[in-house]
ROLUM-978504 format. One record per residue (C-alpha): residue number from 1; residue in three letters; chain; x, z, y. Coordinates in steps of 0.25 Angstrom, whole numbers, padded with zeros to 4 digits. Layout:
% ROLUM-978504
SITE pos code unit     x     z     y
SITE NUM  ALA    A     X     Z     Y
...
//
This chain:
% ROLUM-978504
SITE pos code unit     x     z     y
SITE   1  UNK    A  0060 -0525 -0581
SITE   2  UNK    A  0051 -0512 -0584
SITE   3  UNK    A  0041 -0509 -0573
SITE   4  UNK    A  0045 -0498 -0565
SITE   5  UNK    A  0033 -0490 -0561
SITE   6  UNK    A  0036 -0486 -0546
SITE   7  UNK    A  0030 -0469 -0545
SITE   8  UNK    A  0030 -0468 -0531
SITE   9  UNK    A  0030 -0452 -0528
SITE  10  UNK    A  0026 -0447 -0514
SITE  11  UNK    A  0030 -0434 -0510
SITE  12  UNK    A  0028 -0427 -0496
SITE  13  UNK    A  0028 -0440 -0489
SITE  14  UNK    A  0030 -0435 -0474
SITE  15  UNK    A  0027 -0442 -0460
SITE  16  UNK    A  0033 -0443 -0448
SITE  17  UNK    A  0035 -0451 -0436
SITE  18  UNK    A  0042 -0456 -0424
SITE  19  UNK    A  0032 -0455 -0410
SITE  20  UNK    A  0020 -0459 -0420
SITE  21  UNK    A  0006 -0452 -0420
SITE  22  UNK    A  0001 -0448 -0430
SITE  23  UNK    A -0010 -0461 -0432
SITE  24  UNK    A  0003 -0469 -0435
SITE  25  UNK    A  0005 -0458 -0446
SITE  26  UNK    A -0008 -0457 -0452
SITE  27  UNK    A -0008 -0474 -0452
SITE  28  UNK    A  0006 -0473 -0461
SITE  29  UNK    A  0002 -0462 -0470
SITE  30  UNK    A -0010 -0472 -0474
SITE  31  UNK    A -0003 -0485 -0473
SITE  32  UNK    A  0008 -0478 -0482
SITE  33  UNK    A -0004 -0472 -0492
SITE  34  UNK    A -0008 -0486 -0492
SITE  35  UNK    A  0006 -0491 -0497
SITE  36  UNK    A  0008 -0481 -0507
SITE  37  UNK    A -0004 -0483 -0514
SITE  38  UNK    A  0000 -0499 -0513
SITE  39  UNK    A  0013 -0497 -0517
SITE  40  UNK    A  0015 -0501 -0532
SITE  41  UNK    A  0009 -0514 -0530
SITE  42  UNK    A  0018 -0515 -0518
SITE  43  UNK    A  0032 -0510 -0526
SITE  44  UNK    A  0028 -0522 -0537
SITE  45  UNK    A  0034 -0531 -0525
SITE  46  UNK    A  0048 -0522 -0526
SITE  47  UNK    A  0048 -0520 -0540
SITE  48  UNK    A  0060 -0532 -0542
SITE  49  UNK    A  0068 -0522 -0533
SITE  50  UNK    A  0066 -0508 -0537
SITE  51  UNK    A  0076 -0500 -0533
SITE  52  UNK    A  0082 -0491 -0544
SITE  53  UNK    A  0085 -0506 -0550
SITE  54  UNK    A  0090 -0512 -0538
SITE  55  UNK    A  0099 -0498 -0535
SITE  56  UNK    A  0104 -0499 -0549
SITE  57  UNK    A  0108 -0514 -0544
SITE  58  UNK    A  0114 -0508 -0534
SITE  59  UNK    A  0124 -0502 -0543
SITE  60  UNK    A  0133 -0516 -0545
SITE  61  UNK    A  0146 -0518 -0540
SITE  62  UNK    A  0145 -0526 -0527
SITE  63  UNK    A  0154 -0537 -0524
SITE  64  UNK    A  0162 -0543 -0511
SITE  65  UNK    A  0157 -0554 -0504
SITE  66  UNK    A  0164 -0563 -0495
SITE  67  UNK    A  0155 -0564 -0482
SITE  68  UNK    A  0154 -0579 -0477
SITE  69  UNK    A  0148 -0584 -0464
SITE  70  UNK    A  0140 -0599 -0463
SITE  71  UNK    A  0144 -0605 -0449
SITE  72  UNK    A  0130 -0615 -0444
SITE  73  UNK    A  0137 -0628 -0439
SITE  74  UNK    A  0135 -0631 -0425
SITE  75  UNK    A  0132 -0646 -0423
SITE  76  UNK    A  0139 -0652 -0412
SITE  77  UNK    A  0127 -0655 -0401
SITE  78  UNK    A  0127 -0662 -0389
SITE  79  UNK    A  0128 -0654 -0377
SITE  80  UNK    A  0116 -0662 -0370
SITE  81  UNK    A  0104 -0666 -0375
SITE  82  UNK    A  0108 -0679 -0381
SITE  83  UNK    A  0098 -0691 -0377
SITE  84  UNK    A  0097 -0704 -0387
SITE  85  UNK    A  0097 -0716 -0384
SITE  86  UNK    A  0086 -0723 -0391
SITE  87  UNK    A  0093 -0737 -0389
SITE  88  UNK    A  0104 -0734 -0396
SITE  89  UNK    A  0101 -0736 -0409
SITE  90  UNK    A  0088 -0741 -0413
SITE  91  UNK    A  0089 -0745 -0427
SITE  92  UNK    A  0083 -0736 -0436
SITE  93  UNK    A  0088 -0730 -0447
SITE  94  UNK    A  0088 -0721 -0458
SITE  95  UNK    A  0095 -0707 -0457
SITE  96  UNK    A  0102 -0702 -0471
SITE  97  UNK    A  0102 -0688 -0473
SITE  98  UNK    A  0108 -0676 -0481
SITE  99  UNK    A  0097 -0671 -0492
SITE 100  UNK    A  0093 -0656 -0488
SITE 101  UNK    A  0099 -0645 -0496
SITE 102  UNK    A  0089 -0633 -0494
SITE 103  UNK    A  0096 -0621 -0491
SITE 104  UNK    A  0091 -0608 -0496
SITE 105  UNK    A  0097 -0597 -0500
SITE 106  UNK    A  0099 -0594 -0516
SITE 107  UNK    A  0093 -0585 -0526
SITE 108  UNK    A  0102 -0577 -0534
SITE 109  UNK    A  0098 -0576 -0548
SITE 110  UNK    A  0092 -0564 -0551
SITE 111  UNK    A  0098 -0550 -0557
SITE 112  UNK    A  0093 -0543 -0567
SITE 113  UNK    A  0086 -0531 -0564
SITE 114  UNK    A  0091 -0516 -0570
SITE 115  UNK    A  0078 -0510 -0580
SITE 116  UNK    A  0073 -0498 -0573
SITE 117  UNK    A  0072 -0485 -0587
SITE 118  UNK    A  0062 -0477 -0577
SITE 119  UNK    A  0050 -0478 -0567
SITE 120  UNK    A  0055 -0477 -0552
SITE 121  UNK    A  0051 -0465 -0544
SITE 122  UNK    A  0051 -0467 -0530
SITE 123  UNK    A  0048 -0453 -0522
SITE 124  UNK    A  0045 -0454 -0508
SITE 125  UNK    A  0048 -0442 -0500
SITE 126  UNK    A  0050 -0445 -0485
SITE 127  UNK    A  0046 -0441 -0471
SITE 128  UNK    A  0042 -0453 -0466
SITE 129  UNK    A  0048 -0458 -0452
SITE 130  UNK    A  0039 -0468 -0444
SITE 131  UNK    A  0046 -0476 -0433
SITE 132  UNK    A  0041 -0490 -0429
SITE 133  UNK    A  0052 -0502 -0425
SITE 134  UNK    A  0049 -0512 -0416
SITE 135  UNK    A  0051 -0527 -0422
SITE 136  UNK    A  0049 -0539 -0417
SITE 137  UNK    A  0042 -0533 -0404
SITE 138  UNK    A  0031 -0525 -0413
SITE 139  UNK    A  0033 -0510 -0418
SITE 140  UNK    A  0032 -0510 -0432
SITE 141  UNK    A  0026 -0495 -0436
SITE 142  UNK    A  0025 -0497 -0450
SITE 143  UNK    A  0040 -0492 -0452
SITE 144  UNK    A  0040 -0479 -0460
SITE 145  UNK    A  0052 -0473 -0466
SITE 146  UNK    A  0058 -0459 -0471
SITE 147  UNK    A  0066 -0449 -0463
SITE 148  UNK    A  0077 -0449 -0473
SITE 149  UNK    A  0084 -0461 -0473
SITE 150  UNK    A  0097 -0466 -0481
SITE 151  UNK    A  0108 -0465 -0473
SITE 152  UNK    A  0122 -0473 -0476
SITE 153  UNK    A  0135 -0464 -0475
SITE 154  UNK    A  0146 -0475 -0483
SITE 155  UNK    A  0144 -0489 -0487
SITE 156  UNK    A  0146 -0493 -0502
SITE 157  UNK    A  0137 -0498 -0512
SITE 158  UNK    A  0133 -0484 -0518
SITE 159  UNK    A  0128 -0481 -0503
SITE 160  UNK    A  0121 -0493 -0501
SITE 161  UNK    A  0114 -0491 -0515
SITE 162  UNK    A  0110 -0477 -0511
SITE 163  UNK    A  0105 -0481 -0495
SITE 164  UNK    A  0097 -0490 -0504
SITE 165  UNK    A  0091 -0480 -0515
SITE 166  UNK    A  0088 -0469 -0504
SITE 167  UNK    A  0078 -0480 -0497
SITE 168  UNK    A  0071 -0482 -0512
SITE 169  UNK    A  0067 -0467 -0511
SITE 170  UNK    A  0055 -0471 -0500
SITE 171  UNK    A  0054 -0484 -0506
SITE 172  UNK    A  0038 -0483 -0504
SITE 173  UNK    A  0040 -0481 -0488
SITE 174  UNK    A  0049 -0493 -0486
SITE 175  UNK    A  0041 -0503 -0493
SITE 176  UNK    A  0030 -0499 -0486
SITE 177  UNK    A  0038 -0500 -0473
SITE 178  UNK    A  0042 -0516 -0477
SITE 179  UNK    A  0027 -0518 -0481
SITE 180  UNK    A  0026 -0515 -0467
SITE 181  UNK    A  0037 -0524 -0465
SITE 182  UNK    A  0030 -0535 -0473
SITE 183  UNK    A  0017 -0535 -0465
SITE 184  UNK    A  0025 -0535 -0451
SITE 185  UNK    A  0032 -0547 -0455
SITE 186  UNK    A  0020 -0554 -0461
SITE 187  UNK    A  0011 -0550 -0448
SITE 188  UNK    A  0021 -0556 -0438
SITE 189  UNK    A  0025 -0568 -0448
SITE 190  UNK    A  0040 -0565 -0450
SITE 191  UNK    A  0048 -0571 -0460
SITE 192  UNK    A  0060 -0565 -0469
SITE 193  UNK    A  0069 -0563 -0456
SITE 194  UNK    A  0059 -0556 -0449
SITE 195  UNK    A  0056 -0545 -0460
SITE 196  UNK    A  0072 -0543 -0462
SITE 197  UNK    A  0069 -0541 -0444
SITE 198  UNK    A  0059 -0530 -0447
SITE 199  UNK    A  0067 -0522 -0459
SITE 200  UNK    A  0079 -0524 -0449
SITE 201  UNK    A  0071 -0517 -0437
SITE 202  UNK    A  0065 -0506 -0447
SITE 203  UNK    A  0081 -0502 -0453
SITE 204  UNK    A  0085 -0502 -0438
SITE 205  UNK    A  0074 -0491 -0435
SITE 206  UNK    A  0077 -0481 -0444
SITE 207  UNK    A  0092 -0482 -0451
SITE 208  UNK    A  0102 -0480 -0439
SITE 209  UNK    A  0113 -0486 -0445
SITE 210  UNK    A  0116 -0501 -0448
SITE 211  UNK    A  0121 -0501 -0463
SITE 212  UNK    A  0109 -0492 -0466
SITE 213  UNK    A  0100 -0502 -0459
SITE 214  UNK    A  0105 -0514 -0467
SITE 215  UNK    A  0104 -0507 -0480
SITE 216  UNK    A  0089 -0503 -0478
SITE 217  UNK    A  0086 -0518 -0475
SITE 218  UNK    A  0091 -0521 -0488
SITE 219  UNK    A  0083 -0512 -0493
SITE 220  UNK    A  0070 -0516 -0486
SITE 221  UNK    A  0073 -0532 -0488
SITE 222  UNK    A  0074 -0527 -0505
SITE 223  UNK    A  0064 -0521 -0505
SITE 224  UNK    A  0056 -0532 -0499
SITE 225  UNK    A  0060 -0542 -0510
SITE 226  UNK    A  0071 -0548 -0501
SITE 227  UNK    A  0085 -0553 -0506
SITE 228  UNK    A  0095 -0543 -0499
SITE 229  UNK    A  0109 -0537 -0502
SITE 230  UNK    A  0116 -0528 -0492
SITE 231  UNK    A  0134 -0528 -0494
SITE 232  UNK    A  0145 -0519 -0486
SITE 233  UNK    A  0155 -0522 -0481
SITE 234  UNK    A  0164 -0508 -0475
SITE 235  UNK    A  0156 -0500 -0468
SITE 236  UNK    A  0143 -0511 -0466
SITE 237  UNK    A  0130 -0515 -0474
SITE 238  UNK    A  0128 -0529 -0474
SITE 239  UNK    A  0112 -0535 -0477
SITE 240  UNK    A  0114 -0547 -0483
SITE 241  UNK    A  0103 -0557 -0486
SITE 242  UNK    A  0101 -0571 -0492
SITE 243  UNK    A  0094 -0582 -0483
SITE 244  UNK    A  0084 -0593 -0489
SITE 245  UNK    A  0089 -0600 -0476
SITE 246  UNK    A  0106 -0602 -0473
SITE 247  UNK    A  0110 -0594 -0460
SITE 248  UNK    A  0121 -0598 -0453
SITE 249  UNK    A  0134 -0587 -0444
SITE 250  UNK    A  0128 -0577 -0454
SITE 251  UNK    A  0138 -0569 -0463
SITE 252  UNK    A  0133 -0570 -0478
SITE 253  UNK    A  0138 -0567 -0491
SITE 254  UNK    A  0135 -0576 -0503
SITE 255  UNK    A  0133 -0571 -0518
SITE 256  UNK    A  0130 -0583 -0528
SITE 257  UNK    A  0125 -0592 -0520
SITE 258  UNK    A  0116 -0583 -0509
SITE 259  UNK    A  0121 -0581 -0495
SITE 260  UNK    A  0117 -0566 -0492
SITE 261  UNK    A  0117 -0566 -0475
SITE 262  UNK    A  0123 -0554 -0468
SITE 263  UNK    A  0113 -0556 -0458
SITE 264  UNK    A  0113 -0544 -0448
SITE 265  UNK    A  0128 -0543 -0448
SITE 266  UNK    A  0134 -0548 -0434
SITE 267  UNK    A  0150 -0543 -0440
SITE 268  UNK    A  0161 -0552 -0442
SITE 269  UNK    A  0163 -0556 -0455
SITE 270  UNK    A  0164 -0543 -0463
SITE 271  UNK    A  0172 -0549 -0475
SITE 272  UNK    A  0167 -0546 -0490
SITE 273  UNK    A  0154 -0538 -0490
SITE 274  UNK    A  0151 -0530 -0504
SITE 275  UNK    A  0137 -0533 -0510
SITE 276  UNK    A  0132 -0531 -0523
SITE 277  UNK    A  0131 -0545 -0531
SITE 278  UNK    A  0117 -0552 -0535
SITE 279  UNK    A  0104 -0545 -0532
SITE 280  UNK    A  0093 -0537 -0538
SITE 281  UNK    A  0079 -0544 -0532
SITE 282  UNK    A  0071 -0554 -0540
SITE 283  UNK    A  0066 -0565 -0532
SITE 284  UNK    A  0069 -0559 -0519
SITE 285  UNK    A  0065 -0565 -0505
SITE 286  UNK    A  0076 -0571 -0498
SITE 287  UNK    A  0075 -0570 -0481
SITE 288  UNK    A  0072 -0582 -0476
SITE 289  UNK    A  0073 -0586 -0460
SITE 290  UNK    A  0061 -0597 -0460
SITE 291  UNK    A  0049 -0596 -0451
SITE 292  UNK    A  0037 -0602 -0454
SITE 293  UNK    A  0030 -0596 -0445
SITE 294  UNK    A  0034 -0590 -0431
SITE 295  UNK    A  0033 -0573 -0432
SITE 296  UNK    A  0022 -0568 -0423
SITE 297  UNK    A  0028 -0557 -0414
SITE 298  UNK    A  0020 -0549 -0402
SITE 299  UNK    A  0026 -0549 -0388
SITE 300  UNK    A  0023 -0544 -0376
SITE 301  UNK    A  0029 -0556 -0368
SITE 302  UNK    A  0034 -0571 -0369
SITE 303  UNK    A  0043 -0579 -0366
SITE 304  UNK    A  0041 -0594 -0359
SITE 305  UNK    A  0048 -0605 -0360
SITE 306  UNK    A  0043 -0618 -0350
SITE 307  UNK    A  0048 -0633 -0357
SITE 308  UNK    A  0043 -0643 -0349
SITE 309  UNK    A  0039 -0659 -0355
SITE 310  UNK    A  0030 -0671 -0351
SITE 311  UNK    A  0030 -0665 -0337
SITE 312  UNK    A  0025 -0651 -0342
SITE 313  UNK    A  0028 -0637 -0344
SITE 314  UNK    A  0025 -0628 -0354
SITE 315  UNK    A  0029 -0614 -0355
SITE 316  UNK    A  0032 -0609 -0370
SITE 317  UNK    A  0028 -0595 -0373
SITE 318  UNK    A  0038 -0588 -0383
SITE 319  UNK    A  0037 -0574 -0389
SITE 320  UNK    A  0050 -0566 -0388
SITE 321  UNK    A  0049 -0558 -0402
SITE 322  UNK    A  0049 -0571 -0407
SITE 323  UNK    A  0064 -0577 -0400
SITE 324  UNK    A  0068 -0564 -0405
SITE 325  UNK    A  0065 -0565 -0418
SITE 326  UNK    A  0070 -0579 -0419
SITE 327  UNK    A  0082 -0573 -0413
SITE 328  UNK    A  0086 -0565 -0424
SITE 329  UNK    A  0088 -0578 -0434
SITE 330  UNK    A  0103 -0580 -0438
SITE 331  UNK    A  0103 -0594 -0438
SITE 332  UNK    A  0099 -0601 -0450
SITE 333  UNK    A  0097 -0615 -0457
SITE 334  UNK    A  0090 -0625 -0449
SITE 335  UNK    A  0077 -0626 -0458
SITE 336  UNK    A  0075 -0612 -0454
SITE 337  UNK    A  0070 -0615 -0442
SITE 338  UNK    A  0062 -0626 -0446
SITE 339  UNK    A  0046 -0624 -0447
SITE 340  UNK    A  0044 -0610 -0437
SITE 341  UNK    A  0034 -0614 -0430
SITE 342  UNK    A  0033 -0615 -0414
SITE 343  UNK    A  0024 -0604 -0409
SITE 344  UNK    A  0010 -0604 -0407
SITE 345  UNK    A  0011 -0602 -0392
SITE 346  UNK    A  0019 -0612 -0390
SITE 347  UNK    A  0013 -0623 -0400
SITE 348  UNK    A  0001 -0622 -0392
SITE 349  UNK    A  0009 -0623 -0379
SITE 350  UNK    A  0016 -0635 -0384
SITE 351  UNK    A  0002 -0641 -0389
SITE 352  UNK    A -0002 -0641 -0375
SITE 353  UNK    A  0010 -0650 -0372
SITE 354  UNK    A  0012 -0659 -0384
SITE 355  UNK    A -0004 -0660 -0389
SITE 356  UNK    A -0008 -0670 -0376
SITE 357  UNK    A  0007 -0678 -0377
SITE 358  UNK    A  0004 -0682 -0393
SITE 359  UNK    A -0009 -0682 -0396
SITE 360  UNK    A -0013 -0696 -0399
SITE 361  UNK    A  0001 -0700 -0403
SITE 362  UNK    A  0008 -0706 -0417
SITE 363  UNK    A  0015 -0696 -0424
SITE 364  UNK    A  0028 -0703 -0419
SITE 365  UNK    A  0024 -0702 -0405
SITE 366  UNK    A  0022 -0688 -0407
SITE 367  UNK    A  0035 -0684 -0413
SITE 368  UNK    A  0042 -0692 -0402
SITE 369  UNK    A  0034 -0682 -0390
SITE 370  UNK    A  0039 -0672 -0398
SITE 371  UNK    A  0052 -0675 -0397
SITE 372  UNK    A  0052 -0679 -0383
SITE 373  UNK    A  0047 -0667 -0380
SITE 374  UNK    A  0058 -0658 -0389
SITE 375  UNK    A  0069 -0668 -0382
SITE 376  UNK    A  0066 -0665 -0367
SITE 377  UNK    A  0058 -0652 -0367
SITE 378  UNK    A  0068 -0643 -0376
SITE 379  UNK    A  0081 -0644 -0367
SITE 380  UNK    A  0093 -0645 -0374
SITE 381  UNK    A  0106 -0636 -0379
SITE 382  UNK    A  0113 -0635 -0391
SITE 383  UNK    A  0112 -0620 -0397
SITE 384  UNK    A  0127 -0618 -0393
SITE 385  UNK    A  0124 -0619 -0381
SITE 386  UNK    A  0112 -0610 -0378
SITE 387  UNK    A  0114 -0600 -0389
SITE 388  UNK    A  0129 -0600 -0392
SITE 389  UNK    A  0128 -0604 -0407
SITE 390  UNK    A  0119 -0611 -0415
SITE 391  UNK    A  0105 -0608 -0415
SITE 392  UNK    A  0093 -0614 -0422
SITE 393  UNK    A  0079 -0612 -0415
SITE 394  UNK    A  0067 -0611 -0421
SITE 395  UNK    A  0055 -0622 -0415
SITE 396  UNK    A  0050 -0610 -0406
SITE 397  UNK    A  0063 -0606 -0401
SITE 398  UNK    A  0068 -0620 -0398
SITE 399  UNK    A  0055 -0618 -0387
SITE 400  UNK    A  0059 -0606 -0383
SITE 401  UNK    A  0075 -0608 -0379
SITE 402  UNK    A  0079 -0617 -0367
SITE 403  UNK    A  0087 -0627 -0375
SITE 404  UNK    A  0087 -0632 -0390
SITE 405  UNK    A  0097 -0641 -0396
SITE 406  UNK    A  0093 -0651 -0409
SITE 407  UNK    A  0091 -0641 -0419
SITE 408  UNK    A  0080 -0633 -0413
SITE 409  UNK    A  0074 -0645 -0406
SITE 410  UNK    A  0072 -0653 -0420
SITE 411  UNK    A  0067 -0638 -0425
SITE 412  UNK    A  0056 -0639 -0413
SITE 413  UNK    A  0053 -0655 -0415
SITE 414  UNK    A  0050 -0652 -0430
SITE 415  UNK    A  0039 -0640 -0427
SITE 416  UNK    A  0032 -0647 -0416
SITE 417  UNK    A  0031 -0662 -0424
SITE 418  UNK    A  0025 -0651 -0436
SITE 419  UNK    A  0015 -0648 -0427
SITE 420  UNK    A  0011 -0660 -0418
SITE 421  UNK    A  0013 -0671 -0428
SITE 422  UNK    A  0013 -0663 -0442
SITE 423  UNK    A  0024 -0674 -0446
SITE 424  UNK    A  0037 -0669 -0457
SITE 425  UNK    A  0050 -0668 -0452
SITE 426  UNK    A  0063 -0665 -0457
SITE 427  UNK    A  0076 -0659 -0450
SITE 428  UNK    A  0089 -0669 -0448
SITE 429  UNK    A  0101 -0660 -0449
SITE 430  UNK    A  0114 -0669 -0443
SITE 431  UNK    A  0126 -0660 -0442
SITE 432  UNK    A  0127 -0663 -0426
SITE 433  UNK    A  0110 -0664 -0425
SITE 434  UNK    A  0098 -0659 -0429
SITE 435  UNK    A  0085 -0668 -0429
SITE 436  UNK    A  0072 -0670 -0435
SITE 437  UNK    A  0064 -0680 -0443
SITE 438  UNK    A  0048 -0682 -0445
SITE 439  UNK    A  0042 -0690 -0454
SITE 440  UNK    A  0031 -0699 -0448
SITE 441  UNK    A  0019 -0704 -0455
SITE 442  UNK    A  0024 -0718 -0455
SITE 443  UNK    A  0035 -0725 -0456
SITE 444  UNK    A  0041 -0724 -0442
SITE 445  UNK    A  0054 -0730 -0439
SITE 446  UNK    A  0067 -0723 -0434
SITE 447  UNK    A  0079 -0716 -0438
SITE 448  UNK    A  0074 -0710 -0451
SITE 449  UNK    A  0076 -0699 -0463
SITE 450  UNK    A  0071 -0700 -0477
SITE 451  UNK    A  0066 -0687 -0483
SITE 452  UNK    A  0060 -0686 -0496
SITE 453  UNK    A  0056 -0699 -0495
SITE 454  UNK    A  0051 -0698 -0482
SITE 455  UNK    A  0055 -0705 -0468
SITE 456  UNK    A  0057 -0695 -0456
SITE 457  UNK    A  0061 -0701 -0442
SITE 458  UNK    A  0072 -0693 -0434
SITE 459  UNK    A  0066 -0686 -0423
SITE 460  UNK    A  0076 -0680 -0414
SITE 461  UNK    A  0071 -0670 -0403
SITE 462  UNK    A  0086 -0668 -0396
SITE 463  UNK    A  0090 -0682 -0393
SITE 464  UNK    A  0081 -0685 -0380
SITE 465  UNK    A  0072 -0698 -0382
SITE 466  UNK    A  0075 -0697 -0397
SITE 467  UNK    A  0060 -0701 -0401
SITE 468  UNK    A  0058 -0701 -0417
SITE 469  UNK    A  0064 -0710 -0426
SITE 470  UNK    A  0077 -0711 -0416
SITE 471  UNK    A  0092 -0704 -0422
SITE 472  UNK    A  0105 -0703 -0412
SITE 473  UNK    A  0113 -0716 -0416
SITE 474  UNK    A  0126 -0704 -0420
SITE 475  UNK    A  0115 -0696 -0430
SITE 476  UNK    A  0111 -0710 -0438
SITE 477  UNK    A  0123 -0709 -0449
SITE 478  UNK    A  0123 -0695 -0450
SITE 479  UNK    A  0117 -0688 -0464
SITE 480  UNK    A  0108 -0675 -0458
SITE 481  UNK    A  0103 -0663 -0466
SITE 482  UNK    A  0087 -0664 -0468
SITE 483  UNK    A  0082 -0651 -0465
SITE 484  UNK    A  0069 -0646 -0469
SITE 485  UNK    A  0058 -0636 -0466
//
């Protein structure tokens, strides 16, 4: 593909803004200098998806889609928290299970890309409206944009292609708003999920209309390099977007093998939506709802929770921007809650409590504290009950709620061996029970998985007086899932 040589003209670029004095003016006028003089090196990143190729793409004949919906089974719990009995079966033995299939979502093969005969010109003449947005309890004032906006009057794919071509024209502001963006999410340590959040906050400030909203999130997700496709459907704009991690009571479309989510629609099934077929970006980022880190939100309270264990209380402190924002996950595949850490606040409260009861002891010894401790601190209830519908729990949620059922327990048990005996575990996945599995330094005895080539003791954090290496005698010849980090 010829290199497009990007001539970025700017003519009477005005200023104004909402209630803002004029040192919040004079700061954007040199952040925005700044950015210009950057920006080649910056549009190097976007030059897979320039615009005059990808509106040429545009130009296709979209297709029908038959919507579908995947349903996340509800295992049938026990009301109560079961007890085991440890005399009732004291033969060890080993546990077969089903290989793991890892779920991701798949790459399309890539289209070819339209040669471009001329240099691009992009002219940037705009007032410019500024108008911060509150997100995740923080004002975020880098949020710049034009006072003449696209508007959408009928839906078809012509009007969606020129809503799209009418943003290009101050291109140069909104990659320097996402740039913004960019640093936001790193500062505050938000994954995919989050970033969508803060595009989702920003088209909420400024478009007053849903349909528009949607489009100029698809717009900002492109031009951030990730894999995104809107489709229509009558009078709505659908946002549809692949997922490395399967979600579950989500609509979702699904072209070649790749499940594209309709994530912000709470509609009935709407039928056959019209999209166009394949897409244009090489190598794009797909979203993905992992947390490997917790996000770092301010706040001006918090919330406490008091678990009492080994004739002690402890008051667990909890950060509400952060129960929100785990609040606004539909609900995904179990691995995705699997390695967010607990938070700092309350690792060091839960230090204080754990530290004095396993120091000195063998690594078994440990783990079977720590489930003693998950068993009768963590009171118990399945999801149904105290939510309505299934709900997976991160480690830092399963504190913060008054009752966990086996899922979120085994989610908890696994974070807190991690980081009170360092010790491998896995995930059993039975289709009525969820459970863990460590791998010990030696060669302990108890009921027993082989992965890759190595021995991991169930450890089960719901049965009460279930100590490692002990299975209820009903799970025995069942085959479960393994499930890994």
């Amino acid at each position: 593909m010829k290199k497009i040589v990007l001539l970025l003209i700017f003519n009477s670029i005005g200023f104004y803004s909402i209630a803002q004095p004029d040192s919040i003016i004079r700061q954007f006028q040199m952040d925005f200098e700044a950015y210009k003089n950057s920006v080649d090196q910056e549009f190097k990143k976007y030059k897979a998806q320039n615009d005059s190729a990808f509106l040429h793409f545009l130009e296709q004949t979209w297709k029908e889609f038959e919507i579908f919906r995947r349903t996340q089974p509800v295992r049938p719990k026990p009301v109560e928290q079961p007890v085991i009995k440890e005399k009732e079966d004291t033969i060890p033995q080993q546990i077969e299970t089903i290989v793991p299939i890892k779920s991701s979502a798949q790459v399309e093969k890539e289209m070819p890309f339209p040669e471009l005969k001329e240099a691009e010109a992009i002219k940037f003449e705009a007032r410019i409206i500024s108008r911060p947005f509150n997100c995740f309890g923080e004002q975020v004032e880098c949020y710049y944009y034009p006072d003449k906006l696209p508007r959408l009057t009928f839906i078809n794919e012509n009007s969606i292609r020129q809503f799209y071509k009418t943003l290009t024209k101050n291109d140069i502001l909104w990659n320097y708003n996402l740039a913004g963006f960019e640093k936001f999410k790193t500062r505050h340590k938000l994954n995919d999920w989050g970033y969508y959040l803060i595009i989702k906050k920003a088209s909420e400030n400024i478009f007053p209309h849903q349909n528009e909203q949607i489009l100029f999130i698809w717009y900002a997700l492109l031009k951030s390099g990730y894999q995104a496709k809107v489709s229509y459907n009558n009078n709505k704009i659908y946002l549809l977007l692949p997922s490395q991690q399967r979600l579950f009571n989500i609509l979702y479309l699904n072209e070649e093998g790749t499940d594209y989510y309709l994530l912000d629609n709470q509609d009935k099934k709407p039928g056959e939506l019209k999209t166009y077929p394949g897409f244009f970006t090489k190598n794009p980022k797909i979203i993905s709802f992992k947390l490997n880190e917790l996000p770092v939100f301010n706040h001006d309270n918090i919330k406490i929770r008091q678990i009492a264990y080994d004739q002690q209380n402890i008051q667990l402190k909890f950060n509400p921007q952060l129960i929100d924002f785990f609040n606004t996950f539909p609900q995904c595949e179990l691995n995705t809650y699997l390695g967010t850490p607990i938070s700092p606040e309350n690792i060091k409260i839960l230090d204080n409590l754990l530290n004095p009861l396993l120091t000195g002891k063998n690594k078994r010894v440990q783990v079977d504290i720590l489930l003693d401790f998950i068993q009768k601190a963590i009171a118990y209830k399945t999801d149904q009950e105290q939510f309505g519908k299934e709900r997976y729990m991160f480690a830092e949620e399963c504190l913060y709620y008054p009752y966990a059922d086996c899922e979120d327990r085994t989610n908890l048990l696994a974070e807190l061996v991690a980081r009170y005996t360092q010790l491998a575990t896995i995930v059993l996945n039975f289709p009525e029970h969820v459970t863990l599995a460590v791998n010990f330094p030696n060669n302990e005895q108890g009921d027993f998985v082989l992965h890759k080539g190595k021995k991991y003791l169930v450890c089960d954090p719901t049965f009460i007086n279930a100590k490692s290496g002990m299975l209820p005698v009903d799970l025995k010849n069942k085959k479960p899932k393994i499930v890994v980090n």
